[in-house]
N, CA, C and O atoms as a GROMACS GRO file, in nm:
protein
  600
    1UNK      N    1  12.789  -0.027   0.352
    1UNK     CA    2  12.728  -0.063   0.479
    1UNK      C    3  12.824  -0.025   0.592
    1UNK      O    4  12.936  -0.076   0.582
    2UNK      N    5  12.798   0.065   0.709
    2UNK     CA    6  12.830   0.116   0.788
    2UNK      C    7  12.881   0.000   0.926
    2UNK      O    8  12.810   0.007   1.026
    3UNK      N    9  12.946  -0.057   0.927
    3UNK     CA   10  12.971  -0.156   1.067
    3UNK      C   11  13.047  -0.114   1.199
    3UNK      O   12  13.080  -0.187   1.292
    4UNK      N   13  13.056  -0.048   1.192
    4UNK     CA   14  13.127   0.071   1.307
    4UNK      C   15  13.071   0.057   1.411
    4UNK      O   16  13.129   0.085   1.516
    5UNK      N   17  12.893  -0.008   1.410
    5UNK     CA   18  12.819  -0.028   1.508
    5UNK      C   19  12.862  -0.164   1.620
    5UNK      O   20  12.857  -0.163   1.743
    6UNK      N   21  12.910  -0.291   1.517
    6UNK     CA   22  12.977  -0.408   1.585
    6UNK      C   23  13.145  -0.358   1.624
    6UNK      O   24  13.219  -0.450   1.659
    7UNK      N   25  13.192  -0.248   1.619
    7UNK     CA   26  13.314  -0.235   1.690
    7UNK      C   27  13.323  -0.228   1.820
    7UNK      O   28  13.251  -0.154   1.886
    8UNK      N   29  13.419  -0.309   1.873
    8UNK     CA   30  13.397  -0.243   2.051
    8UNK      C   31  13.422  -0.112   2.045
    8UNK      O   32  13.475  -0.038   1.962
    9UNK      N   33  13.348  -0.091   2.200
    9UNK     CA   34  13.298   0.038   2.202
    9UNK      C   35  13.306   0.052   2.366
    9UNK      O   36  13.232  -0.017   2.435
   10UNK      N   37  13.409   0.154   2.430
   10UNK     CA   38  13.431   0.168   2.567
   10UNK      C   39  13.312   0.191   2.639
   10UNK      O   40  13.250   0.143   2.735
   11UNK      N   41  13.303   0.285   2.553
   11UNK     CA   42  13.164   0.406   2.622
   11UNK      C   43  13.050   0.341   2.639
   11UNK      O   44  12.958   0.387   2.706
   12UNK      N   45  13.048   0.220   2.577
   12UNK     CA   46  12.903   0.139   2.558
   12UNK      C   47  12.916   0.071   2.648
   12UNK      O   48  12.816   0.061   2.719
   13UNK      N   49  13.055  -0.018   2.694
   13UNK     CA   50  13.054  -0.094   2.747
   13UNK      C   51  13.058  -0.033   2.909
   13UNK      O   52  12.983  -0.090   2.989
   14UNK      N   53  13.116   0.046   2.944
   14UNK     CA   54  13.061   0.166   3.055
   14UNK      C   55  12.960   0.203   3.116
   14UNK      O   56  12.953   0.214   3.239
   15UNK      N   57  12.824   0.238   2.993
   15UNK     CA   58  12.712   0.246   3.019
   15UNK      C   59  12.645   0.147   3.034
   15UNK      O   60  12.537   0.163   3.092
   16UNK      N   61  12.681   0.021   2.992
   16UNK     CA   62  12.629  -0.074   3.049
   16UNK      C   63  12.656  -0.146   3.190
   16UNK      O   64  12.577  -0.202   3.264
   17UNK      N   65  12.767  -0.129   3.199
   17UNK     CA   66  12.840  -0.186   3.370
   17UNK      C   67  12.791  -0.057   3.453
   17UNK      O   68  12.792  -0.073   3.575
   18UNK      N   69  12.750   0.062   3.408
   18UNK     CA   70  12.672   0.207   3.550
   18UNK      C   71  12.557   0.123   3.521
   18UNK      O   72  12.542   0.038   3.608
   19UNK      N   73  12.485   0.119   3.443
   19UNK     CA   74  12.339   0.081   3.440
   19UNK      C   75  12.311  -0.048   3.519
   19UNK      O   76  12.244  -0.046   3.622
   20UNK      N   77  12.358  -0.150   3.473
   20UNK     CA   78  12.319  -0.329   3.585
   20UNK      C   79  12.378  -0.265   3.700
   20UNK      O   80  12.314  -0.292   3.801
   21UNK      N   81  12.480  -0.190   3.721
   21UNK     CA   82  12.506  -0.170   3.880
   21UNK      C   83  12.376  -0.061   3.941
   21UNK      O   84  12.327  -0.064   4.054
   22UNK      N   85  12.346   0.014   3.846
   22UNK     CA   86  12.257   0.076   3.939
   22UNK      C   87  12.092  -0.011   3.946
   22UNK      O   88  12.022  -0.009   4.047
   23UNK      N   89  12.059  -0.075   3.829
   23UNK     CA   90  11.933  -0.121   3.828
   23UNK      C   91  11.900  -0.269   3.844
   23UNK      O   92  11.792  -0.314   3.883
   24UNK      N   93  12.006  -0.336   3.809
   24UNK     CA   94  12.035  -0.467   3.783
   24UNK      C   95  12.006  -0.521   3.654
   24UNK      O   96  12.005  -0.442   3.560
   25UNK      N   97  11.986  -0.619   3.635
   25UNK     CA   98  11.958  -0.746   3.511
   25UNK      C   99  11.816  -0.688   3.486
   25UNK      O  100  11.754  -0.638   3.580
   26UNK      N  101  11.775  -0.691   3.392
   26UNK     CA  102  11.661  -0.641   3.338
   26UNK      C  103  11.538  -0.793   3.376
   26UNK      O  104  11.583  -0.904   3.348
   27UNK      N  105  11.439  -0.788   3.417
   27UNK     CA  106  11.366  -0.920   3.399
   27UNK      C  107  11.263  -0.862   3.307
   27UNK      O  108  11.211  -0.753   3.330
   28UNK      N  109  11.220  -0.975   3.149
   28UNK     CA  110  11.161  -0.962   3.067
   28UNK      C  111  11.170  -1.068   3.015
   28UNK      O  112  11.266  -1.144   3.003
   29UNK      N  113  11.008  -1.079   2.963
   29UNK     CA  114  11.002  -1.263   2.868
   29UNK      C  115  11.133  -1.269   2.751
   29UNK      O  116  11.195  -1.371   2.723
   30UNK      N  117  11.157  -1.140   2.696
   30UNK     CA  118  11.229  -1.137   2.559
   30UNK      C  119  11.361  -1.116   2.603
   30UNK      O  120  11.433  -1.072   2.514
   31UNK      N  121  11.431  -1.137   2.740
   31UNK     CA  122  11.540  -1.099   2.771
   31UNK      C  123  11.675  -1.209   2.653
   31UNK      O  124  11.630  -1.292   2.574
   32UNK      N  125  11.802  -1.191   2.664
   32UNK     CA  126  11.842  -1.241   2.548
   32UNK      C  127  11.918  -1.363   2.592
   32UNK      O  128  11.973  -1.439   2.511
   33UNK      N  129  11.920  -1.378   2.710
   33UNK     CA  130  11.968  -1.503   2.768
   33UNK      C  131  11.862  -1.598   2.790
   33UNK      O  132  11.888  -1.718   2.787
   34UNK      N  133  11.716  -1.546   2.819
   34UNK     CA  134  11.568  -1.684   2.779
   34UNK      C  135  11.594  -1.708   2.652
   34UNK      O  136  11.631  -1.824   2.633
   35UNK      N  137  11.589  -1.632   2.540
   35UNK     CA  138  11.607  -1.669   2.405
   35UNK      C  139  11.723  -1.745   2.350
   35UNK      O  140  11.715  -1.814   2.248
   36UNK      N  141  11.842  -1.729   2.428
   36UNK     CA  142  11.915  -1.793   2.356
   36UNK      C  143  11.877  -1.960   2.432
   36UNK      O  144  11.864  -2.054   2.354
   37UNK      N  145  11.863  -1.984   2.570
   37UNK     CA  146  11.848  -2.084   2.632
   37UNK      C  147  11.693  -2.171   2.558
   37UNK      O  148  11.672  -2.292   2.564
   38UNK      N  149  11.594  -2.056   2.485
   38UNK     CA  150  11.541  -2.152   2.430
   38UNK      C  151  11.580  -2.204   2.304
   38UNK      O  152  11.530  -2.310   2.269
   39UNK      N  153  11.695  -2.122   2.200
   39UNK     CA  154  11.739  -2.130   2.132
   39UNK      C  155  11.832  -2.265   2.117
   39UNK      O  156  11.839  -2.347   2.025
   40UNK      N  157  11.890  -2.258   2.220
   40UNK     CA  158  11.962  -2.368   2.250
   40UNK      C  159  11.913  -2.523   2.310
   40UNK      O  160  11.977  -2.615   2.362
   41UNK      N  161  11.793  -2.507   2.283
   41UNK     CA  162  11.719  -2.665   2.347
   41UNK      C  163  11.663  -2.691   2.238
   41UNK      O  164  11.642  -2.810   2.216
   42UNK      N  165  11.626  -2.605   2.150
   42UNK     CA  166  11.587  -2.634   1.985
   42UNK      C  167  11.691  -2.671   1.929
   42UNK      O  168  11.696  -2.792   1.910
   43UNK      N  169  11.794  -2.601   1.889
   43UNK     CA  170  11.873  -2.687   1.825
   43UNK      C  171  11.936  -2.829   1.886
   43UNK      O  172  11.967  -2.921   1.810
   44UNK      N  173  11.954  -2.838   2.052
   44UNK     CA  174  12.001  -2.956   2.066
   44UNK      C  175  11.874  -3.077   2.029
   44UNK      O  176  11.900  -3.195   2.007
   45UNK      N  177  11.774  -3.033   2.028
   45UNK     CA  178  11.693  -3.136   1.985
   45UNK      C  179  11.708  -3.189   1.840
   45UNK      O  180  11.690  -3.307   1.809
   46UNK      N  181  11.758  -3.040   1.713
   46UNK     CA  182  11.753  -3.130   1.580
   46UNK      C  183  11.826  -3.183   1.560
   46UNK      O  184  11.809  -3.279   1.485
   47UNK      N  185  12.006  -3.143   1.633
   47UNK     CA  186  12.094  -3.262   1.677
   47UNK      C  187  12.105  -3.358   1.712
   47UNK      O  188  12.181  -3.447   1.674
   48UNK      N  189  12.011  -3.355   1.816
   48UNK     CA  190  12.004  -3.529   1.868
   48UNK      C  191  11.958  -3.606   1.783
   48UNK      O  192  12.005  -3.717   1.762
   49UNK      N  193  11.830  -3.544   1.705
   49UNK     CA  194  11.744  -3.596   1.626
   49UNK      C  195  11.825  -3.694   1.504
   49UNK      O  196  11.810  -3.809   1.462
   50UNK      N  197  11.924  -3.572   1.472
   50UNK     CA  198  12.025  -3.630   1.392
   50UNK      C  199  12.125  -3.686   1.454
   50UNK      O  200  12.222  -3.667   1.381
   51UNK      N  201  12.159  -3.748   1.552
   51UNK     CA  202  12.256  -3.815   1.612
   51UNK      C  203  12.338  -3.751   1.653
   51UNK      O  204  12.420  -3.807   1.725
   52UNK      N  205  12.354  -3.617   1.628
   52UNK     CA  206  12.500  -3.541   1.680
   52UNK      C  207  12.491  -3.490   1.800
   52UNK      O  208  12.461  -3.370   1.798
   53UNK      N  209  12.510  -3.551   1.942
   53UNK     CA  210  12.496  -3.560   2.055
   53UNK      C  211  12.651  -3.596   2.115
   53UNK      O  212  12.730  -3.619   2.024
   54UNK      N  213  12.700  -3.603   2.230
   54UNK     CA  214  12.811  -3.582   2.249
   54UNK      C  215  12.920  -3.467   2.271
   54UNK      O  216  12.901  -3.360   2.330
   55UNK      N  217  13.018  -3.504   2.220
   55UNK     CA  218  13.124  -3.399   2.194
   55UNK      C  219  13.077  -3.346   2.073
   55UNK      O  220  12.990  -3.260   2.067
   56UNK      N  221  13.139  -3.403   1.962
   56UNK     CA  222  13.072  -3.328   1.828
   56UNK      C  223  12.932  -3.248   1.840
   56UNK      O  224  12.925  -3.127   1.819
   57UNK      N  225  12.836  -3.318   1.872
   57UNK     CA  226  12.705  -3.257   1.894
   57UNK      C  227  12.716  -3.112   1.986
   57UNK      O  228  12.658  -3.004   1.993
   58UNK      N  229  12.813  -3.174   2.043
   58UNK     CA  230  12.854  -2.987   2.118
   58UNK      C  231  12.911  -2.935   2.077
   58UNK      O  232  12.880  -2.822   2.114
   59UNK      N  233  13.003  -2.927   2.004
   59UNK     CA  234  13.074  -2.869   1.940
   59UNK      C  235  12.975  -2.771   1.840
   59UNK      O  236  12.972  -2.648   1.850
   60UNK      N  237  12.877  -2.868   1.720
   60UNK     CA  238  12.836  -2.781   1.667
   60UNK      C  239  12.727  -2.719   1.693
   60UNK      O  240  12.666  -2.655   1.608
   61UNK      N  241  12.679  -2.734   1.845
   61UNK     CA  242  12.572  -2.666   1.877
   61UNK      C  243  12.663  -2.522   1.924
   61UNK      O  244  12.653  -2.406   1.883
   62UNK      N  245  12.726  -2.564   1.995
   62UNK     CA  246  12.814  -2.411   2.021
   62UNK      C  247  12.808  -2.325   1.926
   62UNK      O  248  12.756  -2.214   1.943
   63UNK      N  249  12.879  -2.375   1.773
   63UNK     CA  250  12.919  -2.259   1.673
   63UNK      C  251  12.773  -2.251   1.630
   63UNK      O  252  12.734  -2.134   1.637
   64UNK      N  253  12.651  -2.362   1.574
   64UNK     CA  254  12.529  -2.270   1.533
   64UNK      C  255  12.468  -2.220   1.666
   64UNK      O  256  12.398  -2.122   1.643
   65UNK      N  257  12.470  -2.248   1.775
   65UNK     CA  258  12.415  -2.101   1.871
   65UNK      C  259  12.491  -1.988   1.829
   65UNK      O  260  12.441  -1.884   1.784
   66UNK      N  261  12.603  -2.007   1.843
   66UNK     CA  262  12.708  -1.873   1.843
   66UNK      C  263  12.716  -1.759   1.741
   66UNK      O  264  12.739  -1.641   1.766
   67UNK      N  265  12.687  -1.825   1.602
   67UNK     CA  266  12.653  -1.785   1.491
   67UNK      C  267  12.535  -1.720   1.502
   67UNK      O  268  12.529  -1.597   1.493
   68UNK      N  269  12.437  -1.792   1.520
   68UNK     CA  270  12.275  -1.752   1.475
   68UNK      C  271  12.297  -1.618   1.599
   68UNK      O  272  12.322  -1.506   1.556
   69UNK      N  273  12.289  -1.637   1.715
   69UNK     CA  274  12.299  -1.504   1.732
   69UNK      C  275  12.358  -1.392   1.772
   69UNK      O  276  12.300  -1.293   1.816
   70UNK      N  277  12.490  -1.409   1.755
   70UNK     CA  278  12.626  -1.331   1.696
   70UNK      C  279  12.552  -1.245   1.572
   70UNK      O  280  12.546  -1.122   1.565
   71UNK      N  281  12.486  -1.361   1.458
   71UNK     CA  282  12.464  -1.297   1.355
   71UNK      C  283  12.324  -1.223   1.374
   71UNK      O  284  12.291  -1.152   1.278
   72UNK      N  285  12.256  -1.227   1.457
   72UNK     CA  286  12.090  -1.176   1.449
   72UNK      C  287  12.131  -1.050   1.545
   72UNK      O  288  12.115  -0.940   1.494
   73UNK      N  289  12.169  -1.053   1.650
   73UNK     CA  290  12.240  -0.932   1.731
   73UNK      C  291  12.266  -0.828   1.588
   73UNK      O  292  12.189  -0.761   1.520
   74UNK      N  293  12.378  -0.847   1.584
   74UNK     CA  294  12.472  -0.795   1.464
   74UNK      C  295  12.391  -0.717   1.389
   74UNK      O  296  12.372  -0.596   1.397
   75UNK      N  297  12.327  -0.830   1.284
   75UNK     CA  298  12.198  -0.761   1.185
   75UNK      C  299  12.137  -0.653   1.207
   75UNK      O  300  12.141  -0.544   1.149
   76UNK      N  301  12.055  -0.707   1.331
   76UNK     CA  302  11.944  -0.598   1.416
   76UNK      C  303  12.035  -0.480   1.444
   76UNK      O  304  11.964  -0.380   1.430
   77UNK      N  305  12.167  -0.442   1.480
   77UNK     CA  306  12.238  -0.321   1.523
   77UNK      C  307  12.270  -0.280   1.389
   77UNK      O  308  12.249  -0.161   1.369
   78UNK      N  309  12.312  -0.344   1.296
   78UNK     CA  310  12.340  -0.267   1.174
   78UNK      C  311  12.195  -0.191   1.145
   78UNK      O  312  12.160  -0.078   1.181
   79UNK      N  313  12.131  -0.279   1.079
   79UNK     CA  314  11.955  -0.222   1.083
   79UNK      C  315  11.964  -0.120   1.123
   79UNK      O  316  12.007  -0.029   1.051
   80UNK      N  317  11.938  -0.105   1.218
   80UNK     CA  318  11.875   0.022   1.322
   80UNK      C  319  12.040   0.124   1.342
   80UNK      O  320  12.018   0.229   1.402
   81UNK      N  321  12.098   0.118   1.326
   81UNK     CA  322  12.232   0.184   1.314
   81UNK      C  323  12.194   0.261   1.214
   81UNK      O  324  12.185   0.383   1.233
   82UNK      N  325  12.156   0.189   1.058
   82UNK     CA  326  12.173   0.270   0.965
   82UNK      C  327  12.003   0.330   0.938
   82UNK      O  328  11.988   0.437   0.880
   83UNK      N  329  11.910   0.267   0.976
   83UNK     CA  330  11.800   0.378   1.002
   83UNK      C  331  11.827   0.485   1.062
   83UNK      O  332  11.793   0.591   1.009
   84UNK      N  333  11.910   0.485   1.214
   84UNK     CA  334  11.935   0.663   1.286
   84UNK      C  335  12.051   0.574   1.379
   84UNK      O  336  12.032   0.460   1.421
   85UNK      N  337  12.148   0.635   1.394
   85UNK     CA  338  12.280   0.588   1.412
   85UNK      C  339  12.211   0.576   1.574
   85UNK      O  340  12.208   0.461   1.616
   86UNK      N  341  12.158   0.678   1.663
   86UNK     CA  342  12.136   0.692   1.803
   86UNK      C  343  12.042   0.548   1.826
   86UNK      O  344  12.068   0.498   1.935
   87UNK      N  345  11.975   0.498   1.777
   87UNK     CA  346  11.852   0.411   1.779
   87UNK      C  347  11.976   0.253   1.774
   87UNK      O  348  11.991   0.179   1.871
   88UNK      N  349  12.042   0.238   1.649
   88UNK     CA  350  12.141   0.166   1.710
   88UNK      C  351  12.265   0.143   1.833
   88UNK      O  352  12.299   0.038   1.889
   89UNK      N  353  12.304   0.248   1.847
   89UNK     CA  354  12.362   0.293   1.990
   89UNK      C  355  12.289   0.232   2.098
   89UNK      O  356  12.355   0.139   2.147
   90UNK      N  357  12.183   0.249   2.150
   90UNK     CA  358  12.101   0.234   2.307
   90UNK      C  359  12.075   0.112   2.218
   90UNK      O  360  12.059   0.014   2.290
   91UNK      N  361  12.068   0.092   2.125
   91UNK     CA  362  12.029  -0.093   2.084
   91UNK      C  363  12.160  -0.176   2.148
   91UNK      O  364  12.161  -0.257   2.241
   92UNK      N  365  12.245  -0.138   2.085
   92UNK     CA  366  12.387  -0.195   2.154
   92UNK      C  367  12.430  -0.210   2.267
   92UNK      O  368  12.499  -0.303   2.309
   93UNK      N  369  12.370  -0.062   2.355
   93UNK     CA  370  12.405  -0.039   2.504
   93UNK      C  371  12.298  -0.174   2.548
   93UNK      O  372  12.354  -0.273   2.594
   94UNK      N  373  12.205  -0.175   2.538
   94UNK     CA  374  12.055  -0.240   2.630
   94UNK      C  375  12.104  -0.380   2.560
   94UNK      O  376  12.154  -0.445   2.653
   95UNK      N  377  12.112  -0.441   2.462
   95UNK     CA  378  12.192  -0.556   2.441
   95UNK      C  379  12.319  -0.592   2.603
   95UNK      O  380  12.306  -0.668   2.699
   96UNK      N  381  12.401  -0.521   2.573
   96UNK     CA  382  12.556  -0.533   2.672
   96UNK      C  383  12.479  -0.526   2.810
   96UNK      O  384  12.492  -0.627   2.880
   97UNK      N  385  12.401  -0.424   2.862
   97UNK     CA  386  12.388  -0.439   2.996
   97UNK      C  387  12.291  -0.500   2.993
   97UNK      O  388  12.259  -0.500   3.112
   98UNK      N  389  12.181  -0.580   2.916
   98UNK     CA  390  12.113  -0.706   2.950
   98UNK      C  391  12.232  -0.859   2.959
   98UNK      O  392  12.198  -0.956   3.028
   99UNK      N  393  12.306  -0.858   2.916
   99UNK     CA  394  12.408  -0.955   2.925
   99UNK      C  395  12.485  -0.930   3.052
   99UNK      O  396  12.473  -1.015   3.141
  100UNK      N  397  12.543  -0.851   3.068
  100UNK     CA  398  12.634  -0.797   3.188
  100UNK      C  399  12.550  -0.863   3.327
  100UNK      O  400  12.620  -0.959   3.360
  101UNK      N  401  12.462  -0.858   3.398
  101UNK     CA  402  12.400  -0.925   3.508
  101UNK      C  403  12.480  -0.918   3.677
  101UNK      O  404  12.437  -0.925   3.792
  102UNK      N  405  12.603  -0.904   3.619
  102UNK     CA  406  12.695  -0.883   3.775
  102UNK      C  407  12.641  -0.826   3.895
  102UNK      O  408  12.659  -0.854   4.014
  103UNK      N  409  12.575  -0.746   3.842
  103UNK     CA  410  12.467  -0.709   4.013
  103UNK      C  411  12.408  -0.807   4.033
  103UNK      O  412  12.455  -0.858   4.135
  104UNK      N  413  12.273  -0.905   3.967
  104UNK     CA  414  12.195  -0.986   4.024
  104UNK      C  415  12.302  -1.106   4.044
  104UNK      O  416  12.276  -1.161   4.151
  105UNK      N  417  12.443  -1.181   3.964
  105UNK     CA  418  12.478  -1.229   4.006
  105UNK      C  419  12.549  -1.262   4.114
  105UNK      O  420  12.582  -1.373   4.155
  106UNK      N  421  12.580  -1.102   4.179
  106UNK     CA  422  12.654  -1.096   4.286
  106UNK      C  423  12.549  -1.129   4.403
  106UNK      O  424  12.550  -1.209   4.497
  107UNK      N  425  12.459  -1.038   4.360
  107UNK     CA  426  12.333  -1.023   4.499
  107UNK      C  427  12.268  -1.227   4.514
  107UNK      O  428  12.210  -1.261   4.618
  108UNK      N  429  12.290  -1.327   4.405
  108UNK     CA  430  12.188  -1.477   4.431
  108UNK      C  431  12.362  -1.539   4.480
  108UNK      O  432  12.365  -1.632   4.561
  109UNK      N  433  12.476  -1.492   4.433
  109UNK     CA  434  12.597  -1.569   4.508
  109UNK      C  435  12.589  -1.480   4.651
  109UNK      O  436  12.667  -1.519   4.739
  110UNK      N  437  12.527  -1.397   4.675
  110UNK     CA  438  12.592  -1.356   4.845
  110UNK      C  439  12.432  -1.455   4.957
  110UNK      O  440  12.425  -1.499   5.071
  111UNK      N  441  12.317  -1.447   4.819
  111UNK     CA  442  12.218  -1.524   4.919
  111UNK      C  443  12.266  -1.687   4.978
  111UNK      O  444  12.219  -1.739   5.079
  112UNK      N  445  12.372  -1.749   4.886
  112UNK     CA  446  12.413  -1.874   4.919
  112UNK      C  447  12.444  -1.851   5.062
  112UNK      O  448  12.405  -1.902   5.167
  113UNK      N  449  12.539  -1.745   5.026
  113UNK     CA  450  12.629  -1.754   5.181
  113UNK      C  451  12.534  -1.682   5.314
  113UNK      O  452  12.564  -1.690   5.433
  114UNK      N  453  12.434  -1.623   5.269
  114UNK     CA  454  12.358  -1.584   5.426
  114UNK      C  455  12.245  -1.613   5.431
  114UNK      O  456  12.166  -1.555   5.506
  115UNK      N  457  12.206  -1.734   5.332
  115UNK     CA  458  12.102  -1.839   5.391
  115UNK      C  459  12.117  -1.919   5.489
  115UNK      O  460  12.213  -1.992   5.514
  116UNK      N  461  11.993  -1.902   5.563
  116UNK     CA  462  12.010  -1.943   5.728
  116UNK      C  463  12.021  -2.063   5.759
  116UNK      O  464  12.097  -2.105   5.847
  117UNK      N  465  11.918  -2.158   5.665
  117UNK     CA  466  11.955  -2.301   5.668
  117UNK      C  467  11.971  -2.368   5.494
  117UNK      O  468  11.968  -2.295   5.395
  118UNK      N  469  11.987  -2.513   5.488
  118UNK     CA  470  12.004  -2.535   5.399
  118UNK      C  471  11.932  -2.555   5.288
  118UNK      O  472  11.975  -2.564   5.173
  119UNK      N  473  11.781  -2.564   5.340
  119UNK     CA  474  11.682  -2.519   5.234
  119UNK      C  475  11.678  -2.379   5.141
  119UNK      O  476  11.626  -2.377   5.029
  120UNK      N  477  11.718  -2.304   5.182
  120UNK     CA  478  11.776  -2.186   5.180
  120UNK      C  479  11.884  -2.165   5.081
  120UNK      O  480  11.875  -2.122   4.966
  121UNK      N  481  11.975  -2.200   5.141
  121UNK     CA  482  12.097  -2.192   5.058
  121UNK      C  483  12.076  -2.336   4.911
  121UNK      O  484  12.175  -2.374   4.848
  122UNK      N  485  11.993  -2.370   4.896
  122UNK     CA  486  11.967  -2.472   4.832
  122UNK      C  487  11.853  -2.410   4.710
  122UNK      O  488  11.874  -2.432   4.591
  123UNK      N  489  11.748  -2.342   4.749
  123UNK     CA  490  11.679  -2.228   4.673
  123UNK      C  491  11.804  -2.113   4.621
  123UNK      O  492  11.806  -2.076   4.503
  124UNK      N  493  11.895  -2.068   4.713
  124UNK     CA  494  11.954  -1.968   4.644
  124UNK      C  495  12.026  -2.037   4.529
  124UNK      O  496  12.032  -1.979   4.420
  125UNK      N  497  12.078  -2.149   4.544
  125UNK     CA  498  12.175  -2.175   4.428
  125UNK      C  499  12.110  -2.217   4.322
  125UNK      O  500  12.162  -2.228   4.211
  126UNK      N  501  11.949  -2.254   4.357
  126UNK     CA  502  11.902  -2.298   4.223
  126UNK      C  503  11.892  -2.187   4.142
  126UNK      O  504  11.896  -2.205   4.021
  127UNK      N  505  11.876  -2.028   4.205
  127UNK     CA  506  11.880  -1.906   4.082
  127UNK      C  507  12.005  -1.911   4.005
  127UNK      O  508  12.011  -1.840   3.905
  128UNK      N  509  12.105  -1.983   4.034
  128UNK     CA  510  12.213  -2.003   3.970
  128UNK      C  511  12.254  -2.081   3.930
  128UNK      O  512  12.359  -2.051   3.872
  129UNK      N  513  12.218  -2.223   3.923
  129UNK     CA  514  12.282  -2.314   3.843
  129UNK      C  515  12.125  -2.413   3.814
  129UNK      O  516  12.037  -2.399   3.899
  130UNK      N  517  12.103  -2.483   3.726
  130UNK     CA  518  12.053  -2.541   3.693
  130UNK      C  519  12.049  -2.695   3.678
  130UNK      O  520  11.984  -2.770   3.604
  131UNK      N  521  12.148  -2.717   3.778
  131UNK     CA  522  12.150  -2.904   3.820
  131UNK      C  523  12.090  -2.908   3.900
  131UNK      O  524  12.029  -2.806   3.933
  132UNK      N  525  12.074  -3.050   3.986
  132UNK     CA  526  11.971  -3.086   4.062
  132UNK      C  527  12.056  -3.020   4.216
  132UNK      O  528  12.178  -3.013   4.233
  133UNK      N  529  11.940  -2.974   4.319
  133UNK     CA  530  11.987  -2.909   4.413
  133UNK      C  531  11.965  -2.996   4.525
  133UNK      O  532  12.045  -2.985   4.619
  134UNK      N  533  11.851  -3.098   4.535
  134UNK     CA  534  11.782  -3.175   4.616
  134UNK      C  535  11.949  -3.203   4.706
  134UNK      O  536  11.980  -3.155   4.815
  135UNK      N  537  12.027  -3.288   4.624
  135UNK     CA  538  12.117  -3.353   4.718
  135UNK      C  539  12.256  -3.286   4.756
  135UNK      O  540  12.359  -3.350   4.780
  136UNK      N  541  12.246  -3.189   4.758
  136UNK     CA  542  12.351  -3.093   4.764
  136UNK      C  543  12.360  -3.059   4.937
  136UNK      O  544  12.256  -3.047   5.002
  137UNK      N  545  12.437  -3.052   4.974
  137UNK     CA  546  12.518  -3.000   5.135
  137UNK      C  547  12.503  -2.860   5.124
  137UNK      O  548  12.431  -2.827   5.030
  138UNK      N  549  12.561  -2.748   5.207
  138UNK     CA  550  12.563  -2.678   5.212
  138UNK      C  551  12.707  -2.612   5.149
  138UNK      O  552  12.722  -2.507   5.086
  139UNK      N  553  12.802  -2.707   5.187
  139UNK     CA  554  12.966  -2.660   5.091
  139UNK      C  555  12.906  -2.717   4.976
  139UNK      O  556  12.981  -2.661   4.896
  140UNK      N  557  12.824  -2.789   4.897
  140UNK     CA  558  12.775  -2.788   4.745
  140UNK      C  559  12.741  -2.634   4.714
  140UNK      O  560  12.799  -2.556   4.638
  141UNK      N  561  12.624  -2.615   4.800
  141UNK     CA  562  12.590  -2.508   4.741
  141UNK      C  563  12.696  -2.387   4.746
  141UNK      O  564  12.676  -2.294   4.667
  142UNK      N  565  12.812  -2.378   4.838
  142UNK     CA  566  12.873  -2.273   4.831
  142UNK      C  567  12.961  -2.286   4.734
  142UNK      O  568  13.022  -2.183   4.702
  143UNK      N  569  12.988  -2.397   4.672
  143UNK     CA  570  13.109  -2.434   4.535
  143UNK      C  571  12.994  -2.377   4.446
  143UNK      O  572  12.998  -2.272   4.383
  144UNK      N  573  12.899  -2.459   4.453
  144UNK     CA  574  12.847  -2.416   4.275
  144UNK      C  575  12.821  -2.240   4.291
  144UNK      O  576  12.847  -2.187   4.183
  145UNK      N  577  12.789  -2.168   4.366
  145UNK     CA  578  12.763  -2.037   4.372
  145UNK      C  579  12.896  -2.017   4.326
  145UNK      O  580  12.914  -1.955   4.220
  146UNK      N  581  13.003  -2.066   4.400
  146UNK     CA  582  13.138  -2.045   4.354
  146UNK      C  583  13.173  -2.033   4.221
  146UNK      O  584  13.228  -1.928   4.188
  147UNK      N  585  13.154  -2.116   4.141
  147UNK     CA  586  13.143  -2.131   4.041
  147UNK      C  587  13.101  -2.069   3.906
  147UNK      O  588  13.149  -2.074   3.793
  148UNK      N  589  12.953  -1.986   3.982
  148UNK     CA  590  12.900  -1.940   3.863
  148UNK      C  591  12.936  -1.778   3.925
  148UNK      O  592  12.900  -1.682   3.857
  149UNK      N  593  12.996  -1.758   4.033
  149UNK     CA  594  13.049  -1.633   3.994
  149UNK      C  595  13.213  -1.626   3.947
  149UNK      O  596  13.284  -1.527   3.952
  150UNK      N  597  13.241  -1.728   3.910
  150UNK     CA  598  13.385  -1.700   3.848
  150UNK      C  599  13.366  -1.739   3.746
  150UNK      O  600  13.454  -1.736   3.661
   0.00000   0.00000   0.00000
């Protein structure tokens, strides 16, 4: 079995940082950050279910998110790697620059800062963080933008 496909890879990672800079974040139902986020509300549910909530409960939700699709990524590039090596390649690239996002994240952190009022800057930060925005100031919203671009 050929794994050469999970090695880093410059050139991949290249074509993915030209590509989100020129096009941005891809929007699609199957994008791999909806999936993992629904991925990740399923398992915290059979955790809770089972009591493991907390620290521990995070802990091992981390490693089975991290795993399951570390390992399903992985799979799918070997797969298609060893069907036609090129078919795994642009699998790998379109993986990395669907993750990569730095254009759209740059473009919803610069709307914080040149929203005109605070309704505004209060919509922009909700594309970026997912706590409650209702009671947030305007230096709220410029920390948490802060935030999720560092």
């Amino acid at each position: 079995m050929d794994l050469t496909i999970l090695a880093p890879n410059p050139l991949l990672l290249i074509c993915a940082v030209i590509f989100d800079g020129l096009i941005g974040d891809p929007v699609y139902a199957l994008h791999p950050i909806r999936l993992v986020g629904a991925t990740l509300s399923f398992f915290e549910r059979v955790l809770r279910g089972l009591r493991l909530d907390g620290y521990v409960g995070g802990c091992v939700l981390f490693c089975v998110l991290a795993a399951f699709w570390m390992g399903l990524i992985g799979a799918l590039a070997i797969v298609l790697h060893s069907v036609q090596a090129e078919i795994g390649w642009l699998f790998h690239a379109f993986v990395l620059y669907s993750l990569i996002a730095l254009k759209d994240l740059c473009k919803h952190g610069l709307a914080i800062d040149r929203a005109a009022d605070l309704d505004g800057a209060r919509q922009a930060t909700a594309m970026l963080v997912g706590r409650d925005i209702e009671r947030m100031d305007a230096a709220a919203c410029r920390r948490a933008g802060m935030e999720s671009l560092s």
